[in-house]
N, C-alpha and C positions, 0 to 999 in steps of 0.2 A: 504494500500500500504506500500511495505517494504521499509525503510529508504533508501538502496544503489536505489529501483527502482525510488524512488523520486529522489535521487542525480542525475541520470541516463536519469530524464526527464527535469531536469533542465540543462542539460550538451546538452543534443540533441535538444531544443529550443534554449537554445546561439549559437551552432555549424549551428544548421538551419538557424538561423537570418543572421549572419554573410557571410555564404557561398551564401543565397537566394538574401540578398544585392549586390553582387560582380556580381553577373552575370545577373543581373537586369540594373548594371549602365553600362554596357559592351552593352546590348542593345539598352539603350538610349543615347549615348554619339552624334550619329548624330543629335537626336533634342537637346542635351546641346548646340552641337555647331551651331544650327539652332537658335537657342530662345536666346544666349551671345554673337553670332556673333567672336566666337572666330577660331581662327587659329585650325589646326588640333596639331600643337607640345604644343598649351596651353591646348585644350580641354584634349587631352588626360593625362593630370594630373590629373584630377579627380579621373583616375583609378590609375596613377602613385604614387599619394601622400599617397592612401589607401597602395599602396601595399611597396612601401620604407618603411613605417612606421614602416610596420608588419613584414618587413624583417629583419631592423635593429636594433628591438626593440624585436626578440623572444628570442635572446641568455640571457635579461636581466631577465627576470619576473624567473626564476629558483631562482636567487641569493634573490630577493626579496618576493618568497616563503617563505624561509627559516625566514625570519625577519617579515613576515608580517600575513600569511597563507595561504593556497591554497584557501578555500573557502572564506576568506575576499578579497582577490588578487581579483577571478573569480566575485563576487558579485560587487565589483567595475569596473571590465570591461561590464559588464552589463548595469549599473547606466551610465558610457562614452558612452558607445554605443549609448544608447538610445538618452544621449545629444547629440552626436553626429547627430545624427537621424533628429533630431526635428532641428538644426540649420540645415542642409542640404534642409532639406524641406524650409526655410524658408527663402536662398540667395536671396538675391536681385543682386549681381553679380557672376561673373564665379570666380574670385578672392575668394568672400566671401563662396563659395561651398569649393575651394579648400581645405581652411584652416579649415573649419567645417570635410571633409573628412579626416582631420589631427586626430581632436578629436574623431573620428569614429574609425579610426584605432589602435587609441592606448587602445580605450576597446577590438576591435575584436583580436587583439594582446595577451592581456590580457587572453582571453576567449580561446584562441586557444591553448597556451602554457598549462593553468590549467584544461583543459578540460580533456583530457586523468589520468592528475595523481591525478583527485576527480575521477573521475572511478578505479583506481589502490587503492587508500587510503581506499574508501569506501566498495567494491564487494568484495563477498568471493572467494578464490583462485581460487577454481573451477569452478567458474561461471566468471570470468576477460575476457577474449576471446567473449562470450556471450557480456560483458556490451559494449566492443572494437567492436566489429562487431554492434552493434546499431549506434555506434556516425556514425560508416560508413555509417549505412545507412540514417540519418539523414543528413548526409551532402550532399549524393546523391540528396536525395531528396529535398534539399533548390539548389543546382546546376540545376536540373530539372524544380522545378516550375521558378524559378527568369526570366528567360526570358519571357514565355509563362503571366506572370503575370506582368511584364513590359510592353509587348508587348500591353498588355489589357489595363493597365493604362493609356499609353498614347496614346492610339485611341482612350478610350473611357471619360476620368477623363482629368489627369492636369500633366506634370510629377514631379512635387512637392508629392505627392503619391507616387512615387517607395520611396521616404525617410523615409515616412509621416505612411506608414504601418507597419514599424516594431516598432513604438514607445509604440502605450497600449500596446502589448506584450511584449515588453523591462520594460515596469514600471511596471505591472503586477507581471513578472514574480520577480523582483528587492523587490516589495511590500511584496509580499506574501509567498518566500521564501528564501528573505536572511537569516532568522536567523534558517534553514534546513543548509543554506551553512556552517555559520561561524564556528562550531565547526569540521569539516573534515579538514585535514592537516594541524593542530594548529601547529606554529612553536615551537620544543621542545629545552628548554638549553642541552647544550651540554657542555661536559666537553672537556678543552683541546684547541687547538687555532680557534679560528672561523673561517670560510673559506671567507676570504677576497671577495672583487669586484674590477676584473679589469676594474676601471673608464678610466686607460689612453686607454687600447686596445678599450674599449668599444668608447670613443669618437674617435680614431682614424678607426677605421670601418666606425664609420656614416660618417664621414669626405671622405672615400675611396668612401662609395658607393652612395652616394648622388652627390658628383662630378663626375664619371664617368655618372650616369642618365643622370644629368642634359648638361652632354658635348656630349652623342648621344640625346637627346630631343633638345638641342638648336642650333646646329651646322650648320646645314640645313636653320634656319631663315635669315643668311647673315649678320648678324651683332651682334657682341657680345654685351657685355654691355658697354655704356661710351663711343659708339661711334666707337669702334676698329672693325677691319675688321674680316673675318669669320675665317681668317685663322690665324691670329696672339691669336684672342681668342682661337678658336679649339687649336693651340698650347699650346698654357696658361693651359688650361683647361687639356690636356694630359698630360703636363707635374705635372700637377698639382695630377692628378689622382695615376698617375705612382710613384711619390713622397709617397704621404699615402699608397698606398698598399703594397709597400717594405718596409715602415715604421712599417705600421702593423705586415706584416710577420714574419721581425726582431725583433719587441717587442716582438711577442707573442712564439716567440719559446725559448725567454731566460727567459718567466714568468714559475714558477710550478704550478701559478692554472692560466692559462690565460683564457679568455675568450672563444677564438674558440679553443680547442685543437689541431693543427695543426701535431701534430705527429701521431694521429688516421690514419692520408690518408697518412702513409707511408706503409700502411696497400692494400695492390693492388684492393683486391675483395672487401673490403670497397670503398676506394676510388673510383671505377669504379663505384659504385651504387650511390653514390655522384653524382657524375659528370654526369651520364648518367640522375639521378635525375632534375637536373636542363637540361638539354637540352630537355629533355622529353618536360619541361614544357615553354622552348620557342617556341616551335614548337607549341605546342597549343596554343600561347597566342599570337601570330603570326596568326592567322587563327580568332581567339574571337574576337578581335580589329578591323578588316577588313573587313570580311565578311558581320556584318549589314551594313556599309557605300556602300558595292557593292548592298548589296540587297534593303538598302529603296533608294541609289541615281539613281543605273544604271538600279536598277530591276521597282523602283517604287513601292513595296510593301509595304504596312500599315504597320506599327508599329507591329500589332496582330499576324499578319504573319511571318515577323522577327522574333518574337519571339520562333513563333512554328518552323521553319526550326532554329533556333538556338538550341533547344530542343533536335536536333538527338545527337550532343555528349553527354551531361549528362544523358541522356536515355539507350545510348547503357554500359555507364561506370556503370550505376548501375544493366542492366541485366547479362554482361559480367566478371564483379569481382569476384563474389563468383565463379564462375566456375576458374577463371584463380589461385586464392588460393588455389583450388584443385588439381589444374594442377602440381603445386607447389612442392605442398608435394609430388606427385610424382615422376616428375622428375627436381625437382629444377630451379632456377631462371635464370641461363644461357639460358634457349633452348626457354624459352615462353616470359621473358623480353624482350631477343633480337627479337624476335618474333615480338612481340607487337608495339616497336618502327617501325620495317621493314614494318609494316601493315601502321601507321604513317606515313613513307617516300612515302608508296603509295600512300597515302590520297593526301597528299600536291605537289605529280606527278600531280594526277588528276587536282588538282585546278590551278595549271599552264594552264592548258587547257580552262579554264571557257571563258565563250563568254558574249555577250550583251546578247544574248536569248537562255543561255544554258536551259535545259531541269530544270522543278522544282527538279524529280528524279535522275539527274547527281548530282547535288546541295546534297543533301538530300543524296544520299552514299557516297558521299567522306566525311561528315561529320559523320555521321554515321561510316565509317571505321576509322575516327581520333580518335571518343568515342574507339569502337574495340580496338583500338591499345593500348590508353590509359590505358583499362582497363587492358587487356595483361600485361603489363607493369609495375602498379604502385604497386598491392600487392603481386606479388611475389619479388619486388626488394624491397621493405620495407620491407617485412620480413624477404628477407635473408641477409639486412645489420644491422635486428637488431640481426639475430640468430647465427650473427657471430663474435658480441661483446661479453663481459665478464657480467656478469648480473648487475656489479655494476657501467657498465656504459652504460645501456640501453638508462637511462632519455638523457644524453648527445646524443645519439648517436637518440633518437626518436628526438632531436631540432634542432640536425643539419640536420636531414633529412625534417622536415619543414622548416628550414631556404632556405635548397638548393633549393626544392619546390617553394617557393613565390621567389628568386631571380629568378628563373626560369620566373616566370610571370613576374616580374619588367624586366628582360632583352629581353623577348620577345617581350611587350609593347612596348619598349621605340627604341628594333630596327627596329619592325616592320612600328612605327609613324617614325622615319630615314628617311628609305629606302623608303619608298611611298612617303614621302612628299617631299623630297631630286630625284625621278626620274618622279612624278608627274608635278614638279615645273617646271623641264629643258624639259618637252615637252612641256608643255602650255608656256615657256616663261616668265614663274617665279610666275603662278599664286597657290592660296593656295588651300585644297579641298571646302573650305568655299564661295569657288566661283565657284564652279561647276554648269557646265549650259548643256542642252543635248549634245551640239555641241561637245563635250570635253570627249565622250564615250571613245575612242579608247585610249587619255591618260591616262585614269581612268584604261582601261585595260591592257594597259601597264604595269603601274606602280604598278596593282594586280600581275602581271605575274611577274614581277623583284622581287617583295617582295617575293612572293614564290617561287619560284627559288633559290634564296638564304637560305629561309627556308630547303630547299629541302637537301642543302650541310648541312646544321644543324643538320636536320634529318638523313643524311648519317654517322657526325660523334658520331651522339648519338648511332646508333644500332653498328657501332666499339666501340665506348667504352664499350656498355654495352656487347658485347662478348668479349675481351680482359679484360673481371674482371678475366675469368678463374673461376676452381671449387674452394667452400669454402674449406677449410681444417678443422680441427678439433685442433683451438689454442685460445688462450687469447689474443683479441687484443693487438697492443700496448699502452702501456702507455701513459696518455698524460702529 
């Protein structure tokens, strides 16, 4: 086996592990909150804590390539991972899970950011496209099985297993070939001034976006911290949010190397694929989080089963991609992005519709057209915001396009756990989903039906933005 196709299968088992993780605990999050007795706005930290992590933490690992190395970087996210892994399996509470998911994300973090540029470092030129089209479909494929193999675990095992499986493969793969990795993207001296880190921007991000999360996840509970009422926290908390992120703005547009580059998105067809980036992905992530608690509480279906009708999106996004990148090259990212999301807005039409005893097959194509849409959607607009930067600022423009991506899931999660448990609560009279009992169908469906509904206007203004990008033109981004 040739050197870059080993790097190439070590990059598509960390990208598998990672992505097979994340849609495995999206399954099981109603027995977390079955078996820790916890609230629906704690349990869903689980998913929340993985994903703030990897959000706030992708812009960094570039600057710490540079000083450390790619393939020592990725080898160490590996090594996290795996601990990560193995304390997950091993909480004795929901608290004790959370902060293990902490340690979990900052290898998958790790992994995610270095995974593309040991494929770029390592593949010959003319083979790059080839190694890039693999990790895709390795990630597909860890978003396909993670539910259907969730779903198995905990019908038939323990759910301490969804964490418990990826660890021989994590040590394995750490064992046997980190010293394959450590010599690919060796940090080189360079002559002339080193490219600093912006420490203040970078702490002032976590600071913006950890506060906003945590002011739509707690808001709804009715009582802040210390005793203060919902609405004086909530205020706190906004003004607090609103504070850092004009904070951030203003830092980062008088720094010359800042962090986010914030002058890129004065750039229109760029920024539209940003932005439409991230709304893509709260509409999905909006529909992930939900969907199992209607199907094993209102549906009553096994674990096993959840997982297999959770399967229809990851399924249709790995058969539907390679077509919509051809589509692409065609006739460009305008006509099939927009497209894509608009199949999306159908999707989450449909699901406003869903009953106590909708049909399995209603079930099963609305999610199926969410995959559809998805797929639609995501490689022609990554392509054409990367094919329409300057080549030397790809790398930045492939992390901002992940970064939008997972803010996309963390804002989806954290509105979707809102809105359900905030319209949930004010039908039953202030009861949480953790007390869910048959009687309580109609609220249950309610408060499905508000969530998306509102997804719905999300999805509305994702397919405008993504048509108001306009055509690419033939320029040099701007500078940042």
């Amino acid at each position: 086996m040739q050197k870059h196709h080993r790097i190439l299968l070590v990059v598509s088992i960390g990208v598998f592990m990672s992505t097979m993780d994340s849609s495995m605990v999206n399954v099981a999050l109603p027995t977390l909150m079955k078996v820790f007795g916890g609230s629906l706005a704690m349990t869903e930290w689980v998913v929340l804590m993985y994903l703030l992590v990897v959000t706030v933490t992708l812009l960094f690992w570039g600057y710490f390539a540079n000083t450390i190395g790619q393939g020592r970087l990725y080898s160490r996210g590996i090594l996290l991972f795996t601990i990560g892994s193995l304390c997950c399996s091993l909480s004795p509470s929901l608290g004790f899970l959370i902060g293990a998911r902490f340690i979990q994300a900052i290898g998958a973090s790790m992994m995610m950011a270095m995974g593309p540029a040991l494929i770029n470092s390592s593949y010959p030129r003319e083979h790059l496209g080839e190694g890039l089209g693999m990790v895709g479909i390795a990630t597909s494929l860890g978003l396909m099985t993670g539910p259907a193999v969730s779903g198995l675990l905990l019908r038939w095992s323990h759910w301490r297993f969804i964490f418990l499986v990826t660890v021989p493969i994590g040590l394995l793969v750490y064992i046997f070939w980190r010293k394959i990795l450590l010599p690919i993207g060796r940090p080189r001296r360079m002559s002339g001034r080193a490219t600093s880190f912006d420490l203040i921007g970078g702490v002032l991000y976590l600071f913006a976006v950890t506060i906003s999360i945590v002011l739509l996840t707690q808001t709804h509970a009715g009582k802040g911290c210390c005793g203060q009422s919902a609405l004086v926290w909530s205020w706190s908390f906004s003004l607090a949010a609103a504070f850092f992120w004009i904070l951030f703005i203003v830092y980062e547009l008088r720094q010359g190397q800042p962090l986010l580059p914030l002058r890129l998105f004065l750039d229109r067809f760029f920024a539209m694929a940003m932005v439409s980036a991230m709304l893509s992905f709260v509409v999905l992530f909006l529909v992930l989080l939900l969907m199992p608690f209607y199907l094993s509480s209102v549906r009553g279906f096994p674990p096993d089963r959840v997982g297999w009708f959770m399967m229809a999106v990851p399924l249709c996004v790995f058969f539907v991609a390679p077509l919509a990148g051809r589509l692409h090259d065609k006739i460009g990212a305008r006509i099939i992005a927009s497209g894509g999301l608009s199949i999306c807005l159908f999707s989450l039409l449909l699901l406003t519709r869903l009953t106590s005893d909708s049909p399995a097959a209603f079930i099963i194509t609305a999610l199926a057209l969410l995959g559809v849409g998805q797929a639609m959607f995501l490689a022609p607009n990554s392509a054409a915001a990367l094919a329409g930067v300057a080549h030397d600022k790809s790398g930045i423009t492939s992390s901002l396009l992940a970064t939008s991506r997972n803010m996309g899931m963390l804002l989806g999660t954290a509105v979707a756990g809102f809105i359900f448990a905030h319209t949930y609560s004010r039908l039953t009279g202030g009861l949480d989903i953790r007390e869910y009992a048959p009687g309580q169908v109609a609220s249950f469906i309610g408060a499905l039906h508000q969530t998306f509904v509102v997804g719905s206007w999300i999805g509305l203004v994702a397919v405008l933005t993504s048509w108001l990008r306009g055509q690419p033109e033939n320029r040099e981004s701007p500078s940042p």
